[in-house]
Residue frames as qw, qx, qy, qz and C-alpha x, y, z in Angstrom:
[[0.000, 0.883, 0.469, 0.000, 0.00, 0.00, 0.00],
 [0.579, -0.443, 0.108, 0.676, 2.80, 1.97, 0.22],
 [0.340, 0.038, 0.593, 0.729, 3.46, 2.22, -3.01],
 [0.113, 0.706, 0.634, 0.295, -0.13, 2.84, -3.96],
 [0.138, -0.925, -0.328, 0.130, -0.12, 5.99, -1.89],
 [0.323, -0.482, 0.322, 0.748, 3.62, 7.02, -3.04],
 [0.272, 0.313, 0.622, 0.664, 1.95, 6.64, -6.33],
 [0.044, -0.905, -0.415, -0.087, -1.30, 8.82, -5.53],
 [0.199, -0.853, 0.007, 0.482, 1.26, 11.74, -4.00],
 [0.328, -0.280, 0.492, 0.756, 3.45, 11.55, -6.86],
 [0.187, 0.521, 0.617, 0.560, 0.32, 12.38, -9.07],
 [0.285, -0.832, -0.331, 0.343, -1.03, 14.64, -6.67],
 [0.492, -0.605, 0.154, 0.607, 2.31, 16.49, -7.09],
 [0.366, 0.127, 0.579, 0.718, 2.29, 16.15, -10.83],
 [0.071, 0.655, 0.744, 0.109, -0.68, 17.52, -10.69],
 [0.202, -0.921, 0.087, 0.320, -0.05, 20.69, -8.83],
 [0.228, -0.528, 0.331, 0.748, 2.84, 21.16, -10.83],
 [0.311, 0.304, 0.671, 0.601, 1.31, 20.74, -13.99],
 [0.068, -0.850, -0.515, 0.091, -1.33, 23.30, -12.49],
 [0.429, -0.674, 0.051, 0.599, 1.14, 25.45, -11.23],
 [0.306, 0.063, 0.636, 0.706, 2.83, 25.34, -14.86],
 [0.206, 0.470, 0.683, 0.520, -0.44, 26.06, -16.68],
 [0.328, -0.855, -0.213, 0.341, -0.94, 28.76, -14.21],
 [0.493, -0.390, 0.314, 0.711, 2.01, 30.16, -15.12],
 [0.169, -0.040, 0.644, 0.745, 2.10, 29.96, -18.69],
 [0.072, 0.857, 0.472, 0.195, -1.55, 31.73, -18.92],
 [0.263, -0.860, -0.013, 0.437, -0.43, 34.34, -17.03],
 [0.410, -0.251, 0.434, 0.762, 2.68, 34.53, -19.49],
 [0.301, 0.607, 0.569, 0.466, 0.12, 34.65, -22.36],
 [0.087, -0.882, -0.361, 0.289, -2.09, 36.78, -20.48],
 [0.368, -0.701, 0.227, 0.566, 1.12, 39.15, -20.02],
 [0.482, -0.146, 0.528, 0.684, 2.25, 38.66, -23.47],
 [0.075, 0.690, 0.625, 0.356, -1.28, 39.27, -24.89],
 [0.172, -0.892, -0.273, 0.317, -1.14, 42.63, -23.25],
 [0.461, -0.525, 0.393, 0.598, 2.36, 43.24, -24.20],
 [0.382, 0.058, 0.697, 0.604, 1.39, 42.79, -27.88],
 [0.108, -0.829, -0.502, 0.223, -1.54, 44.55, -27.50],
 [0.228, -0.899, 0.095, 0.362, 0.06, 47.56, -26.16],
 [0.377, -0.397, 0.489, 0.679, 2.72, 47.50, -29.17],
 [0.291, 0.430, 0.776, 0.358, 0.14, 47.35, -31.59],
 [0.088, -0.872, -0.353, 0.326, -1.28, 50.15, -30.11],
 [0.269, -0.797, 0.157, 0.517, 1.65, 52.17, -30.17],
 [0.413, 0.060, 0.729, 0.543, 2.53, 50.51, -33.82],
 [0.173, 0.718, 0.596, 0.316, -0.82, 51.82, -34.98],
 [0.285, -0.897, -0.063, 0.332, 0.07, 55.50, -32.92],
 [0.223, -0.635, 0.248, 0.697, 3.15, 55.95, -34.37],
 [0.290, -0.100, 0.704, 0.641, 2.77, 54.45, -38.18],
 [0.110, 0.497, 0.792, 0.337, -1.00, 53.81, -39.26],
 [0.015, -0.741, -0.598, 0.306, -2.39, 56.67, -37.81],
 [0.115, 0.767, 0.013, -0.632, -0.88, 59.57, -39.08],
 [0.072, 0.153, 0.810, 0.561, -1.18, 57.43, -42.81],
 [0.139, 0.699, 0.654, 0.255, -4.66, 57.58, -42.54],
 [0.005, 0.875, 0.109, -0.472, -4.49, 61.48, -41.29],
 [0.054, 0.432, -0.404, -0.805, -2.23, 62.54, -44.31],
 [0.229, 0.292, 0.890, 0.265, -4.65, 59.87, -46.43],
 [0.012, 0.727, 0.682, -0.077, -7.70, 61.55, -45.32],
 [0.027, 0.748, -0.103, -0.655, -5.95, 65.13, -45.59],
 [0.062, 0.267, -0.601, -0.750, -5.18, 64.45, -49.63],
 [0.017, 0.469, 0.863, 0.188, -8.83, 63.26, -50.07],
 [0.015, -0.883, -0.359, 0.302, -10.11, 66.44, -48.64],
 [0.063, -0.522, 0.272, 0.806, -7.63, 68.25, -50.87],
 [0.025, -0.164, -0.811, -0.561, -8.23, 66.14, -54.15],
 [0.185, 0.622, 0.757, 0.074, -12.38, 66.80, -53.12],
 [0.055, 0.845, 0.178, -0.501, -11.73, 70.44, -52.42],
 [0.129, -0.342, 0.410, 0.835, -9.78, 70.76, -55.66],
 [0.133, 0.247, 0.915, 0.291, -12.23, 69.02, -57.58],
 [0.042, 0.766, 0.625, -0.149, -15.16, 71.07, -56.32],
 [0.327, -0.621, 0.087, 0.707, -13.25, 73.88, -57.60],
 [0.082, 0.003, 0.814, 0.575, -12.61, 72.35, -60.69],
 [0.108, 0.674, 0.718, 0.136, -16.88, 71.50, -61.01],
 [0.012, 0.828, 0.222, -0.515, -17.64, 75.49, -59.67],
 [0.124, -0.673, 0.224, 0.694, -15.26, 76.59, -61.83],
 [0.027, 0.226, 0.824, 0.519, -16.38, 74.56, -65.18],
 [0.042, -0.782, -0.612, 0.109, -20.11, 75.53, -63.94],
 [0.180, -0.700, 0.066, 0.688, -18.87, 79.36, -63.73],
 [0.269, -0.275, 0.569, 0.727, -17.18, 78.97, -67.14],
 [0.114, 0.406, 0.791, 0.444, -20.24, 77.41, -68.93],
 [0.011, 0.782, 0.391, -0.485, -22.32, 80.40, -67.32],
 [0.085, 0.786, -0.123, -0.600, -20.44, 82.90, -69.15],
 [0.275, -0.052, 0.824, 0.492, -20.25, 80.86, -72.14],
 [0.033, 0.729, 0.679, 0.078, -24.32, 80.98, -71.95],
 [0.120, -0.820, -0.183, 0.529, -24.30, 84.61, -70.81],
 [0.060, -0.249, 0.591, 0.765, -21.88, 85.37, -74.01],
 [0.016, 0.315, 0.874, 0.370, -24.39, 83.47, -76.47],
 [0.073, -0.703, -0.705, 0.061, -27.39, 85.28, -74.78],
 [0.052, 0.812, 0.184, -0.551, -26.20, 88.43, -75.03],
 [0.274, -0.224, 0.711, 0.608, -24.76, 87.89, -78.74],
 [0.177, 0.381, 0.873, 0.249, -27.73, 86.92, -79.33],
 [0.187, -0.781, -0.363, 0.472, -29.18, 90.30, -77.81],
 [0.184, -0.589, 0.188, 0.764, -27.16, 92.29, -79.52],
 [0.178, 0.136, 0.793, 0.567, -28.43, 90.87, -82.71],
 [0.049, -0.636, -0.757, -0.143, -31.29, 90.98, -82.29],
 [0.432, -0.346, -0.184, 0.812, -30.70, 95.07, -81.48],
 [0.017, -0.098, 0.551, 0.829, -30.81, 96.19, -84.78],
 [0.234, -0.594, -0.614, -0.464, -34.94, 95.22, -85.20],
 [0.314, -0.531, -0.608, 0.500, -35.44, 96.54, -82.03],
 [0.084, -0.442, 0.060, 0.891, -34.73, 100.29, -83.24],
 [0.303, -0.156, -0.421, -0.841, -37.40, 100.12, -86.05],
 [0.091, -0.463, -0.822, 0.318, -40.01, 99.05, -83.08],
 [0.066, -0.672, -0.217, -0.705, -42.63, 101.76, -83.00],
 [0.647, -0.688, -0.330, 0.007, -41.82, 101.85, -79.35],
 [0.642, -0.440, 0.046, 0.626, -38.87, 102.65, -79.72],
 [0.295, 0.329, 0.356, 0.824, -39.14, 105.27, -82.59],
 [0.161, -0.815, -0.449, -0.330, -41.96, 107.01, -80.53],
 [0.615, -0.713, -0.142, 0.304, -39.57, 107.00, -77.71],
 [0.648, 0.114, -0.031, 0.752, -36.67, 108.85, -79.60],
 [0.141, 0.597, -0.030, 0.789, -37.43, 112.35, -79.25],
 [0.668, -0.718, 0.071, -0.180, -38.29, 112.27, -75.24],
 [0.879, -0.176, 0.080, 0.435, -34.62, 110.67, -75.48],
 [0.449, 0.421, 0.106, 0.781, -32.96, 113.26, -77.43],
 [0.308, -0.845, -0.148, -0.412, -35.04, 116.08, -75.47],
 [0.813, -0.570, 0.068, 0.100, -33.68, 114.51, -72.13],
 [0.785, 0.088, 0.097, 0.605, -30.06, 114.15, -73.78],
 [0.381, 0.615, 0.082, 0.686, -30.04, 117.91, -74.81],
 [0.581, -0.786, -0.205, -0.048, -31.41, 119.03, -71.14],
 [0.855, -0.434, 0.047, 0.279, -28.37, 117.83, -70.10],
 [0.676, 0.129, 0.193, 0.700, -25.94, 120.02, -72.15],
 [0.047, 0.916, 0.348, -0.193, -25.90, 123.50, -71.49],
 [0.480, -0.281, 0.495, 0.667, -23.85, 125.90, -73.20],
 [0.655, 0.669, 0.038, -0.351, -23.77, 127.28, -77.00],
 [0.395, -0.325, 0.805, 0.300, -21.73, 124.65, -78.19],
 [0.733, 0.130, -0.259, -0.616, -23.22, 123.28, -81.45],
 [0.546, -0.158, 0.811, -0.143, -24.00, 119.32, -81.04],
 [0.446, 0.191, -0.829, -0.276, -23.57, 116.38, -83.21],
 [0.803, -0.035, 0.513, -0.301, -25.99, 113.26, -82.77],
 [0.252, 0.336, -0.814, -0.401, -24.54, 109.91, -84.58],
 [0.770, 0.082, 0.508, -0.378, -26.96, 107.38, -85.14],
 [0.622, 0.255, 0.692, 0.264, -27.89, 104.19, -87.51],
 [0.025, 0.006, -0.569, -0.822, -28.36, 105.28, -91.25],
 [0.222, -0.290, -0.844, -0.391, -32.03, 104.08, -90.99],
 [0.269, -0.738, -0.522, 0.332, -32.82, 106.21, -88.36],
 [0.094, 0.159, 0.119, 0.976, -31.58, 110.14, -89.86],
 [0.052, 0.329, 0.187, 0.924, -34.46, 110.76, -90.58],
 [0.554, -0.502, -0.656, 0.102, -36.36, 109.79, -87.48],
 [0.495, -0.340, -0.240, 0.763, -33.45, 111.79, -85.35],
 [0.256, 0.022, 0.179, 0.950, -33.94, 114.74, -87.87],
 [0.349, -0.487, -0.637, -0.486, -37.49, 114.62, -87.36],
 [0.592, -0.455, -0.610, 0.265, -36.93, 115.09, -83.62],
 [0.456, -0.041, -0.061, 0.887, -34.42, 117.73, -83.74],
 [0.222, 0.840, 0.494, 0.024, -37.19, 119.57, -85.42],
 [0.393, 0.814, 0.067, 0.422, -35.79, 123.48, -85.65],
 [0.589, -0.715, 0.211, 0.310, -32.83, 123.42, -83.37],
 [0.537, 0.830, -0.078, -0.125, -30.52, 124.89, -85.09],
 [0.109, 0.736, -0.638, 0.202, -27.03, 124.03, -83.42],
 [0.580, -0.369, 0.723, -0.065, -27.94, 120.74, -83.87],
 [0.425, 0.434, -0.688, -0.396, -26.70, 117.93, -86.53],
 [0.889, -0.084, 0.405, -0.197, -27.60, 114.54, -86.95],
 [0.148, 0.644, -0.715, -0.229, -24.93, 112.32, -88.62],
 [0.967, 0.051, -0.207, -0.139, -25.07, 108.49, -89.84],
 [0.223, -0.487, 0.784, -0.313, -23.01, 106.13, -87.72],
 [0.875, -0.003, -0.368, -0.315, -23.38, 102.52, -89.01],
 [0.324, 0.094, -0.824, 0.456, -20.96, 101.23, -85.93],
 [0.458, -0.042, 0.333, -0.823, -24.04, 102.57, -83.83],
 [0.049, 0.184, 0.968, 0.165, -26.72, 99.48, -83.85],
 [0.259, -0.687, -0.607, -0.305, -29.28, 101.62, -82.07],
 [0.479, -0.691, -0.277, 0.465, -29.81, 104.55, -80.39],
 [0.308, 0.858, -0.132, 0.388, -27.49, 107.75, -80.55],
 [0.577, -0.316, -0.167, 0.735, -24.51, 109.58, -79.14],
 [0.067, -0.953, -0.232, -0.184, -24.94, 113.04, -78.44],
 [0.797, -0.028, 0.074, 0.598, -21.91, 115.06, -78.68],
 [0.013, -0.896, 0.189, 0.402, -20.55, 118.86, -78.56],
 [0.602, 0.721, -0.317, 0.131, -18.55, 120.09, -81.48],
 [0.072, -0.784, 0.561, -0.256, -15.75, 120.87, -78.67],
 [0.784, -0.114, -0.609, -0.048, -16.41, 117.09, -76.97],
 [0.108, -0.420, 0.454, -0.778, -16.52, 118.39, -73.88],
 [0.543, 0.012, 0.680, -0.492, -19.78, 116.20, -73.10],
 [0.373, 0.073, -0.879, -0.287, -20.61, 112.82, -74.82],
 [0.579, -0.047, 0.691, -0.429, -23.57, 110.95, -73.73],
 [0.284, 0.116, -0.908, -0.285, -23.97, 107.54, -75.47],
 [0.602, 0.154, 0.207, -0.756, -27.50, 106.51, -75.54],
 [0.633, 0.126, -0.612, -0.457, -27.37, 103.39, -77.35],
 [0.918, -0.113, -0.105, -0.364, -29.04, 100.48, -77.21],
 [0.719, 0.221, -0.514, 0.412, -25.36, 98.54, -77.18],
 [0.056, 0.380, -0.537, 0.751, -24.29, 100.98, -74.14],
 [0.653, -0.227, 0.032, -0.722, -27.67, 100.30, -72.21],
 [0.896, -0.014, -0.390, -0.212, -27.28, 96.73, -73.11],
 [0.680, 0.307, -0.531, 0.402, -24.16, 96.92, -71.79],
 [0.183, -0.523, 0.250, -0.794, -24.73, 99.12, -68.60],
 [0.938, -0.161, -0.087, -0.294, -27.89, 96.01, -67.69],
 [0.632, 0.327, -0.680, -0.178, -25.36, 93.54, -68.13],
 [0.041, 0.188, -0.885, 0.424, -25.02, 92.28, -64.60],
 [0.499, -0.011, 0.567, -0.655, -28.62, 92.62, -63.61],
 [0.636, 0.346, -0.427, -0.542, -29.36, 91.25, -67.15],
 [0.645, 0.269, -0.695, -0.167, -27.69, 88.75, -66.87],
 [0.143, -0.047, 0.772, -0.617, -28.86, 87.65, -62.96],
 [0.523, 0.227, -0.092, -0.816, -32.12, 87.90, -64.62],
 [0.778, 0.355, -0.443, -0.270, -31.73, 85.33, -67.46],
 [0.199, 0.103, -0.947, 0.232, -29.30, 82.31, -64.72],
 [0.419, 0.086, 0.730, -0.533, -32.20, 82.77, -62.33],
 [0.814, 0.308, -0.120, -0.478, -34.73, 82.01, -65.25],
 [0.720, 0.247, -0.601, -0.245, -32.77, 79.31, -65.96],
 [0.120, 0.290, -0.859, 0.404, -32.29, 77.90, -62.72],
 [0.610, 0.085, 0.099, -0.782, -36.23, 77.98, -62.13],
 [0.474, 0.089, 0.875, -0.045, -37.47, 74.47, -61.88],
 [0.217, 0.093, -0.577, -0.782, -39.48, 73.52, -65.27]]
């Protein structure tokens, strides 16, 4: 019986030390699993993170250039349209001055234009060719004033001392051109207007 019970302590013993052991050698994990852990950490602190911060900083450049790029292609084609729409305007100028709205309106224009010039200067008006004798109809019997053809003129007049001392440019181009901002604020918001 001896034996039997030298045999039971010597398992006993094996036992506890095999405990002991696997005791241990969690704990080591344990310890190591922390240890690797914590280096990963500091692996991902010192390398991956500030990758993904410069990553994520040239993605927010490349979107902010881009949206630059789109604004500024969207900008461009505006004033591509805004060209075309007043091109088209400007064509379209030239019927505008044989309107009978506008031919009724020329001598309250010319009236207003001379108001504005005081003085015995004598005064030139240049207008279209197809309008003389409209203008010269206006002038009626002012004498120290001239009406001249001016085919660079689409519509309208320029009103002019001999001496050119005062110039006032009444066309329909200058006008158009004077509008052009609100004109053209006018004519994006129309087009931006749901359909």
């Amino acid at each position: 019986m001896a034996l039997d019970q030298l045999l039971s302590a010597l398992e006993r013993e094996a036992q506890a030390t095999a405990d002991r052991v696997l005791a241990e050698a969690r704990a080591e994990v344990a310890r190591l699993t922390a240890v690797a852990a914590d280096e990963i950490a500091q692996h991902r602190d010192a390398v991956v993170t500030p990758r993904i911060r410069e990553a994520r900083a040239a993605m927010e450049a490349a979107l902010g250039l881009a949206g630059r790029e789109v604004r500024g292609e969207v900008l461009r084609a505006r004033a591509r349209l805004l060209a075309r729409i007043f091109a088209a305007t400007r064509d379209a100028l030239a019927s505008a001055r044989t309107r009978d709205d506008y031919v009724t309106a020329v001598p309250a224009r010319i009236d207003a234009a001379l108001a504005c010039i005081g003085g015995n200067d004598d005064i030139v008006i240049r207008c279209p060719s197809p309008l003389v004798g409209i203008f010269r109809s206006a002038i009626r019997d002012r004498v120290r004033v001239s009406v001249h053809p001016d085919d660079t003129i689409v519509g309208g007049f320029v009103l002019a001392t001999e001496s050119g001392s005062v110039t006032i440019d009444d066309t329909l181009e200058f006008r158009l051109e004077r509008n052009a901002t609100a004109l053209a604020r006018i004519a994006l918001q129309a087009l931006e207007r749901p359909a």
